[in-house]
N, C-alpha and C positions, 0 to 999 in steps of 0.2 A: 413482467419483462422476462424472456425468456433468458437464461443464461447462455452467454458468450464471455471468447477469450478478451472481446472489450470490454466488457461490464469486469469481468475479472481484473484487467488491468486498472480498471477506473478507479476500484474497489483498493489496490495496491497503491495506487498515486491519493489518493485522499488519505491513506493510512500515514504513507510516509512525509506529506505536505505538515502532519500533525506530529510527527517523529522527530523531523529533521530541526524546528527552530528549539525543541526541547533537550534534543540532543545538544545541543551548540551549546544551550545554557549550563551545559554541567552536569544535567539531573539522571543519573544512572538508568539502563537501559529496564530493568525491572520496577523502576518506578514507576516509568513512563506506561510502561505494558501495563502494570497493576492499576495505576489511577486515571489511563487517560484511553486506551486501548481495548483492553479485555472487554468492559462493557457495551462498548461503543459497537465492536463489530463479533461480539461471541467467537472470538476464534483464542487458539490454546497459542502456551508460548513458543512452541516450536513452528507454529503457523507463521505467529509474528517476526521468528527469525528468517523464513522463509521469502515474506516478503518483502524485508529487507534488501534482500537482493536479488529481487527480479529488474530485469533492466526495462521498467515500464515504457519510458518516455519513446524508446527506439519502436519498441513495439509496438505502442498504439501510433505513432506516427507513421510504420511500413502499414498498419492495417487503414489507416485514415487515406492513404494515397490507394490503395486497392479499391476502396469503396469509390474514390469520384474519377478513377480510372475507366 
């Protein structure tokens, strides 16, 4: 699969789908990176704070309405 800014985004909404009910629980943001994250998609932790806050869901939704445009 060729990289796009959709697979990118995909890539950021699976990260933080896995982020977000671990966050809720309590369990500090280096836990989460260390035991649940790092492996999973080999990216460093400043990647991980990157994607954070990317506003996924806007953007793959402007690029979803592009494509059946």
């Amino acid at each position: 699969m060729a990289y796009t800014k959709e697979n990118y985004l995909n890539r950021v909404k699976e990260l933080n789908e896995i982020y977000s009910p671990l966050s809720m629980k309590g369990i500090p943001n280096e836990t989460i990176y260390r035991e649940h994250i790092r492996k999973r998609f080999s990216i460093s932790r400043s990647t991980f704070y990157k994607y954070l806050k990317v506003p996924y869901d806007a953007e793959l939704e402007e690029i979803r309405k592009e494509r059946w445009e």
